[in-house]
KOLLUMSE-396567 format. One line per 2 residues: number of its first residue (from 0); their letters; for each residue x, y, z of C-alpha. Coordinates in Angstrom, 2 decimals, m for minus. Example, Ala and Ser with C-alpha at 12.3 -4.5 7.8 and 13.67 -1.06 7.14 Angstrom:
# residues 2
0) as) 12.30/m4.50/7.80; 13.67/m1.06/7.14
# end
This chain:
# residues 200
0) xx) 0.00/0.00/0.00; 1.51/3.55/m1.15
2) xx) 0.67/6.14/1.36; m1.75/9.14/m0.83
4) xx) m0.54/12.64/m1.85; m1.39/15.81/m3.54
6) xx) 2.20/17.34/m4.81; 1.77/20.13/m7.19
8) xx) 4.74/22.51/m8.55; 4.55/25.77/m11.12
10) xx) 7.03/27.87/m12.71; 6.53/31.66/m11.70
12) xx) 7.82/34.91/m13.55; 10.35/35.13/m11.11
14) xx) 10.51/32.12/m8.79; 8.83/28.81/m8.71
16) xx) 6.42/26.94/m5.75; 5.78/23.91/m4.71
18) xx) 3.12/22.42/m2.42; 2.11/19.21/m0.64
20) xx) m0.67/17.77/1.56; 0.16/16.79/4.78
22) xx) m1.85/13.55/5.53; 0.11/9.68/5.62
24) xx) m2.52/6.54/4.85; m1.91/2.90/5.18
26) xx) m5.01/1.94/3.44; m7.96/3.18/4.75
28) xx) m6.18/4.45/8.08; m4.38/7.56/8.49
30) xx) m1.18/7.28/10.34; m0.04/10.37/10.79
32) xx) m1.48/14.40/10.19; 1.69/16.45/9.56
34) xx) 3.70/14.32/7.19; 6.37/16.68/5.64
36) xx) 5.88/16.29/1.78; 8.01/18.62/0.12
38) xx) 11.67/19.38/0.69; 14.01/21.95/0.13
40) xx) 16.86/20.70/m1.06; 19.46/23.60/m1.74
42) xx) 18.06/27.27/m1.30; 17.34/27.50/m4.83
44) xx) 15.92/23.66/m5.33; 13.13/22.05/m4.42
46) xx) 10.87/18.95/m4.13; 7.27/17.62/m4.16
48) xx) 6.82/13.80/m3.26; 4.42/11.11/m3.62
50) xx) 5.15/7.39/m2.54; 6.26/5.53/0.33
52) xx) 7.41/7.96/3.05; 10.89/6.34/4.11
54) xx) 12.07/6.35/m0.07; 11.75/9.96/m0.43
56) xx) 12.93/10.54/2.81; 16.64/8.63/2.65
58) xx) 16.35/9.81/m1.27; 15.82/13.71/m0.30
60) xx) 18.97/12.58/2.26; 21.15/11.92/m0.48
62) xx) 20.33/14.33/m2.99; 21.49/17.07/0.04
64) xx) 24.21/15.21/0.32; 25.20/15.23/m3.10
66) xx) 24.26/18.90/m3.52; 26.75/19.84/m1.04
68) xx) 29.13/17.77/m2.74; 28.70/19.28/m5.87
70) xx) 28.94/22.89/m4.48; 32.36/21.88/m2.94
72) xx) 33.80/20.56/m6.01; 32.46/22.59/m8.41
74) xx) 32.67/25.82/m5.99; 29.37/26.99/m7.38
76) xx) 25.76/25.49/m6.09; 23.83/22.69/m8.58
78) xx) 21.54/23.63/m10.83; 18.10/22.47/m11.36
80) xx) 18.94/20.35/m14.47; 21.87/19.11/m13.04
82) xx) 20.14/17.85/m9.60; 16.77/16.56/m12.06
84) xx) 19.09/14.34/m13.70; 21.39/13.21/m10.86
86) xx) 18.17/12.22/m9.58; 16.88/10.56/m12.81
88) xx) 20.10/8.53/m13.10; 19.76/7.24/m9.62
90) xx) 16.20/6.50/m9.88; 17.39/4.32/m13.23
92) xx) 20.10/2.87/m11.54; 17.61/1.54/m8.93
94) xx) 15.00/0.07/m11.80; 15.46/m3.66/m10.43
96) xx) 14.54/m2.94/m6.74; 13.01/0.57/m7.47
98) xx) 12.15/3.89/m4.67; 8.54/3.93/m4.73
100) xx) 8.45/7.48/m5.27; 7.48/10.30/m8.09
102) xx) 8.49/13.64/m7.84; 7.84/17.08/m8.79
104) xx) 11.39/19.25/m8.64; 11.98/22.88/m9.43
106) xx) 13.74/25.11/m8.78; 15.28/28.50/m9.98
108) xx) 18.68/29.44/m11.84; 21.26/31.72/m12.97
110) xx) 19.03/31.54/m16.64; 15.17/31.55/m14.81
112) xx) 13.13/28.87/m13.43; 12.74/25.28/m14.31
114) xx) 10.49/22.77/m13.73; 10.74/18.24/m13.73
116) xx) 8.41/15.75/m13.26; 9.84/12.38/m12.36
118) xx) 8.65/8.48/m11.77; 10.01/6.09/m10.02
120) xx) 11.91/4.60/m12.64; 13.70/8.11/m13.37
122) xx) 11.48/9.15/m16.52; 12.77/13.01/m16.56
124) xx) 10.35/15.52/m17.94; 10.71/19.16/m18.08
126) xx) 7.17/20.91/m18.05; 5.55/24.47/m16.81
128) xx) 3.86/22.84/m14.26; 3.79/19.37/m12.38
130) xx) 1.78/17.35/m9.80; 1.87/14.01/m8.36
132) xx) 0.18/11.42/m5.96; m3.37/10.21/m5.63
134) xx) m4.65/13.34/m6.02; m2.89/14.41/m8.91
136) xx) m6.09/13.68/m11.36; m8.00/16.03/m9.06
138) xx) m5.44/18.83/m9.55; m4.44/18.97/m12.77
140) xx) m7.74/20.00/m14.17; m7.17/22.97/m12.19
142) xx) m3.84/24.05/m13.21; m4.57/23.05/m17.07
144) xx) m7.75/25.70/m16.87; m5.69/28.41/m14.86
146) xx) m2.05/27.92/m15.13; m0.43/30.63/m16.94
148) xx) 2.75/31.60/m17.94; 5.27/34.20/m16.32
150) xx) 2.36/34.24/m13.27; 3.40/36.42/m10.65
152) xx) 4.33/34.66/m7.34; 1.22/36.19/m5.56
154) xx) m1.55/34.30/m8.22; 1.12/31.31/m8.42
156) xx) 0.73/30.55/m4.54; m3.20/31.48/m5.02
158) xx) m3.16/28.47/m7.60; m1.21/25.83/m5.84
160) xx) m3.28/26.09/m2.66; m6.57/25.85/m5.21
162) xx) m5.39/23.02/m7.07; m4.34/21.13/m3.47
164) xx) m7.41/21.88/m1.64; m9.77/20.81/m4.11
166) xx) m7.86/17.36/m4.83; m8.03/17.10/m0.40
168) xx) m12.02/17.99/m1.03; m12.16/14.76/m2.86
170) xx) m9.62/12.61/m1.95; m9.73/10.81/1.18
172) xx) m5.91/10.00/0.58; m4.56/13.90/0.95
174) xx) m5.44/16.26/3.96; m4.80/18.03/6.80
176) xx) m3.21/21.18/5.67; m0.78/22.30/2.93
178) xx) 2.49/22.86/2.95; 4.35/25.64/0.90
180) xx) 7.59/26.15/m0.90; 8.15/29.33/m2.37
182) xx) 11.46/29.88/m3.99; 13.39/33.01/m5.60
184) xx) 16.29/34.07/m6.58; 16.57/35.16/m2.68
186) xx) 16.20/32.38/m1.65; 13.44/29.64/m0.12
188) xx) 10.51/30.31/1.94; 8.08/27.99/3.70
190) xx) 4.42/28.43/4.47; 1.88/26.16/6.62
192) xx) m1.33/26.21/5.91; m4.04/25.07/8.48
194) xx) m7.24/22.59/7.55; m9.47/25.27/9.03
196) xx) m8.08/28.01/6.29; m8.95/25.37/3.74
198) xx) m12.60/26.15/4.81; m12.75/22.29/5.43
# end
């Protein structure tokens, strides 16, 4: 049984954000109310998960890990490319015993912001906008109809939070609150966002 999920991720004008339910199932039980869902990974990348909780956890381990590496080699921090496919290639690696995981990563760079979708088996695909988990068929009605691009941050955060609470409206899988990622070129910010400002 994969635990449910509503991750959702959209390139901004100037920054990108990422959101995530907070509720963790094992079948028809929830386990657990404040279930961190998305990660920041450097202070210009981040994440949006959906799968089993202890894979993207030791996974969003590493890829810090390797971040850090890079930045002390290289002297300069990853990129979002760079990190999408590092994580692609390990995904691939793993395709006999796979992470039961798919992500959403963005992040922002040097050249603007850039989005990935990802599957467990490491499938990389750039896009404007992503989302993942059991409510992902829920949510991207929502951002197909309203999306747009170079959205300011302000109508970009409006969006994410729509997209997640209606997919948490309907699926018993995703709940209990949102949590926020907003990233720009200043770096990362994170927002909580109570059930009872959901209107739920």
């Amino acid at each position: 049984m994969v635990p449910g999920s509503c991750g959702v991720a959209i390139k901004c004008k100037d920054g990108v954000i990422l959101g995530n339910d907070r509720r963790a199932t094992w079948g028809y039980t929830v386990t657990n109310k404040a279930t961190k869902k998305v990660f920041k990974i450097t202070e210009n990348i981040g994440l949006a998960a959906y799968g089993l909780i202890g894979d993207f956890q030791i996974l969003v381990k590493i890829l810090r890990a390797q971040a850090n590496l890079y930045e002390l080699d290289a002297g300069k921090h990853i990129t979002t490319k760079s990190l999408a496919k590092l994580i692609s290639n390990f995904l691939y690696s793993r395709k006999q015993a796979p992470l039961y995981t798919n992500l959403v990563v963005a992040g922002i760079d040097d050249d603007g912001p850039h989005l990935y979708t990802l599957d467990a088996l490491g499938s990389l695909m750039p896009d404007d906008y992503g989302t993942t988990g059991t409510g992902m068929l829920l949510s991207i009605g929502i951002l197909e109809a309203d999306y747009k691009p170079n959205m300011t941050l302000k109508a970009g955060e409006a969006l994410v939070v729509k997209a997640i609470s209606n997919a948490i409206k309907r699926d018993a899988m995703s709940g209990n609150g949102i949590d926020l990622l907003i990233i720009t070129k200043s770096g990362a910010q994170e927002k909580k966002i109570e059930i009872d400002e959901l209107g739920e």
